[in-house]
MDTraj code that builds the backbone (N, CA, C; nanometers):
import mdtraj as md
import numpy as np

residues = "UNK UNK UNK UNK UNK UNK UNK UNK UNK UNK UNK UNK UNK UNK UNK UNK UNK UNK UNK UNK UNK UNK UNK UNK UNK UNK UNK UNK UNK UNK UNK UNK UNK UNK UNK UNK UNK UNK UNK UNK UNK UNK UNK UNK UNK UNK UNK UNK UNK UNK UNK UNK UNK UNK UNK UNK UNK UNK UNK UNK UNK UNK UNK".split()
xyz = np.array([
    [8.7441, 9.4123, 10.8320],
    [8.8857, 9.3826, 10.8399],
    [8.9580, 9.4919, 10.9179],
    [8.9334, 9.6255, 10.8993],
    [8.9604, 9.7093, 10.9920],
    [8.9608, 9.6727, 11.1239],
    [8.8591, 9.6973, 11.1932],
    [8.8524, 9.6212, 11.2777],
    [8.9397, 9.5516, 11.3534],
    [8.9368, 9.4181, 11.2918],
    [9.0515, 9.3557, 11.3703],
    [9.1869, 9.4007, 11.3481],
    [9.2208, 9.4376, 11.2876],
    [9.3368, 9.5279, 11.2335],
    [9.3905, 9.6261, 11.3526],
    [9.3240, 9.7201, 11.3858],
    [9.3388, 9.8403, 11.4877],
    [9.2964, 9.8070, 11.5774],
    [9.1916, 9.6929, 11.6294],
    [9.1642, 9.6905, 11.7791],
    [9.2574, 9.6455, 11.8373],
    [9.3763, 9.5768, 11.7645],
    [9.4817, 9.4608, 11.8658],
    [9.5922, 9.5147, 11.8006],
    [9.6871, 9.4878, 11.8996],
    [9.8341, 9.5589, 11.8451],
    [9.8820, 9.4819, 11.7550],
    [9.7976, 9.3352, 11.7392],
    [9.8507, 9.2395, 11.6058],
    [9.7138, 9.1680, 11.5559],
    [9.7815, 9.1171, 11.4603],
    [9.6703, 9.0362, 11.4119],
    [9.7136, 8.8531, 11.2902],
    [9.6618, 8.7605, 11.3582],
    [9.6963, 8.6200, 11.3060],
    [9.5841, 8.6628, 11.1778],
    [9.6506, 8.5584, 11.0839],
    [9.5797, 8.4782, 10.9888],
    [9.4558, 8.4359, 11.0248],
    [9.4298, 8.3298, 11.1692],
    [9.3203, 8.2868, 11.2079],
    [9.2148, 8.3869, 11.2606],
    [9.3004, 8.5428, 11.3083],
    [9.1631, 8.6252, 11.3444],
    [9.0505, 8.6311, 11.2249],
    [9.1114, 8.6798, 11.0874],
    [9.0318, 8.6899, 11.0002],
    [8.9611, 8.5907, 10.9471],
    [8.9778, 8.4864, 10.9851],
    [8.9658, 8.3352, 10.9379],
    [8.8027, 8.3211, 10.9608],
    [8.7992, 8.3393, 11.1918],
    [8.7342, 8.3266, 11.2473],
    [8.6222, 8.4252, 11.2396],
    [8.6897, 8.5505, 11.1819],
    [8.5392, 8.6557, 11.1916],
    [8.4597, 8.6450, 11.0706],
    [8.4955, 8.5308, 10.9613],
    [8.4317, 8.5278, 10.8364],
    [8.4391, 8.6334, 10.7445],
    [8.5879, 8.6849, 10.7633],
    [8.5823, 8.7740, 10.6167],
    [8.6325, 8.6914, 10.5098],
    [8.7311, 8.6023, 10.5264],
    [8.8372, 8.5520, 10.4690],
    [8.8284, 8.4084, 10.4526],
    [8.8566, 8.3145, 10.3469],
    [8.9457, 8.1911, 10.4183],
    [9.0804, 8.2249, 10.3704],
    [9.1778, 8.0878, 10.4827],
    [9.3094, 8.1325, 10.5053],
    [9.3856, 8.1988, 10.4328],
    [9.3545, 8.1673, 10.2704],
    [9.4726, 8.2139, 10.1799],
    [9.4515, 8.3643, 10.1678],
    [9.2955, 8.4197, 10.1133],
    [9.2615, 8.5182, 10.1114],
    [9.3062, 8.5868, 10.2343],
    [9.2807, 8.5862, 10.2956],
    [9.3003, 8.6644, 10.4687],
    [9.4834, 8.6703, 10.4439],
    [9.5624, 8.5596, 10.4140],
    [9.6818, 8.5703, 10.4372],
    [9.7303, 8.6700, 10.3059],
    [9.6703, 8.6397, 10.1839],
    [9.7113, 8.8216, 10.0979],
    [9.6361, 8.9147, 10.1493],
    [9.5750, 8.9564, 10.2150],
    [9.5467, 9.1033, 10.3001],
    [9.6382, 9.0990, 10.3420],
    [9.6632, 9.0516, 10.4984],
    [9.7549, 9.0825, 10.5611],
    [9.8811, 9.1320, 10.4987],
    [9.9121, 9.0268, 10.4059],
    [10.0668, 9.0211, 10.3134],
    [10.0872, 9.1918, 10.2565],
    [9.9923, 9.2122, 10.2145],
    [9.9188, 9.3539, 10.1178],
    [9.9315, 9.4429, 10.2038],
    [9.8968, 9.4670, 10.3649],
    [9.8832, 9.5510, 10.4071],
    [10.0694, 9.5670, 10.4696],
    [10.1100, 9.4416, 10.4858],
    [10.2310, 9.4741, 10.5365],
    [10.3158, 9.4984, 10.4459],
    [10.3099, 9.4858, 10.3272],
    [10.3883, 9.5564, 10.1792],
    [10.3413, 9.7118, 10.1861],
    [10.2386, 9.7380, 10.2329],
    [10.2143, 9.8834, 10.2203],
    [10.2908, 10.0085, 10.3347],
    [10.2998, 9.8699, 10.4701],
    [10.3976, 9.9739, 10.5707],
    [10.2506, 10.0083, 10.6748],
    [10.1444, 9.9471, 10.6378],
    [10.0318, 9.9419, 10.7706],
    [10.0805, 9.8329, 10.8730],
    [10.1142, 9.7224, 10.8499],
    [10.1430, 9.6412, 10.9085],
    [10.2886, 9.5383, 10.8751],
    [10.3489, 9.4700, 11.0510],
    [10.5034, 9.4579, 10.9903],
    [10.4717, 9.2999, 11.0300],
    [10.5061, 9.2270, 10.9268],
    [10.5171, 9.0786, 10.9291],
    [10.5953, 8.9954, 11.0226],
    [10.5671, 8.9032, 11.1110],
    [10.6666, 8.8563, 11.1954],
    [10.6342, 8.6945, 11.1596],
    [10.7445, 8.6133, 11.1437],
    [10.7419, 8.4594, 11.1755],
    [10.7652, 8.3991, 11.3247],
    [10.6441, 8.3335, 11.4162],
    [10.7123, 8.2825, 11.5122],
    [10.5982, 8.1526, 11.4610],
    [10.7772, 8.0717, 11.5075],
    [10.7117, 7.9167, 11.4630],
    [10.6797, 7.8589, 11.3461],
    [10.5891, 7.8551, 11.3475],
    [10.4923, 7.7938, 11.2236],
    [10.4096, 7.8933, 11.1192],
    [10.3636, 8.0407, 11.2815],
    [10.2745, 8.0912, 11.2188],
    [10.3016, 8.2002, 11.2064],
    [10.2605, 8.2845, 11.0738],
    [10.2761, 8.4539, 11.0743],
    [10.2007, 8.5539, 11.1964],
    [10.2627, 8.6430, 11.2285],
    [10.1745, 8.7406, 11.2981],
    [10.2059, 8.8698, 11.2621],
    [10.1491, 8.9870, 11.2211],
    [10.0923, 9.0903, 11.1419],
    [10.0971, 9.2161, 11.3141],
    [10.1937, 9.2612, 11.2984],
    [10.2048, 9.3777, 11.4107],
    [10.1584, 9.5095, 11.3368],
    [10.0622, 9.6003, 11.4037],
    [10.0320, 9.6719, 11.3767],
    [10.1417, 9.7795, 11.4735],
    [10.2038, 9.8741, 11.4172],
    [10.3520, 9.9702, 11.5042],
    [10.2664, 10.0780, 11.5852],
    [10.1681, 10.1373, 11.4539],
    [10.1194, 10.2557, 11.5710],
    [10.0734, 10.1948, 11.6298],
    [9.9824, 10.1053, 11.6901],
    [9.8526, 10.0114, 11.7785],
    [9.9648, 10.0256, 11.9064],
    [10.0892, 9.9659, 11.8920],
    [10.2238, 9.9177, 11.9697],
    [10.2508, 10.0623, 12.0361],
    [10.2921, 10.1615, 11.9523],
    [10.3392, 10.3032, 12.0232],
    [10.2635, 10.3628, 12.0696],
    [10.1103, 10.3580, 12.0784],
    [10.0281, 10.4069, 12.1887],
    [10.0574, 10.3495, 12.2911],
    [10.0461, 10.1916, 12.2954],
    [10.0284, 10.1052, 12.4146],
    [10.1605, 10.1660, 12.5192],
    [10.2809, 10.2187, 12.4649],
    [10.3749, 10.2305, 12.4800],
    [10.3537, 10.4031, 12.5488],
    [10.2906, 10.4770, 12.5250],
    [10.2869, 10.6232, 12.5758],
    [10.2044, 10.6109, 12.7202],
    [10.3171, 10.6844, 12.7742],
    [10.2302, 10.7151, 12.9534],
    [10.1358, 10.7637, 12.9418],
])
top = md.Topology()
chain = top.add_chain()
for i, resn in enumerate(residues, 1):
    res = top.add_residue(resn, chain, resSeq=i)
    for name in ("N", "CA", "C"):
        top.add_atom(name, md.element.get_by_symbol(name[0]), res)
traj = md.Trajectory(xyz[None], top)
């Protein structure tokens, strides 16, 4: 779960879905869990949640 977590500046419901850690619900309380903790910040677009990881974002962001 790491993993997908820190390799991408975000992370769907369906990443974890697809790498077989999780099914949806499970995978969607991680995420939920990690973004209650302040690892990750919850976003709604659409339909679907997406899980921003900030530091992943403020590297991408440094010259």
């Amino acid at each position: 779960m790491a993993e997908l977590v820190f390799v991408r500046p975000y992370c769907r419901i369906a990443h974890v879905v697809e790498a077989g850690l999780a099914k949806r619900q499970t995978a969607s309380v991680y995420l939920k869990e990690l973004a209650t903790i302040g690892i990750l910040l919850e976003h709604k677009i659409g339909r679907e949640k997406i899980f921003l990881n900030p530091a992943s974002i403020d590297l991408l962001k440094q010259d």
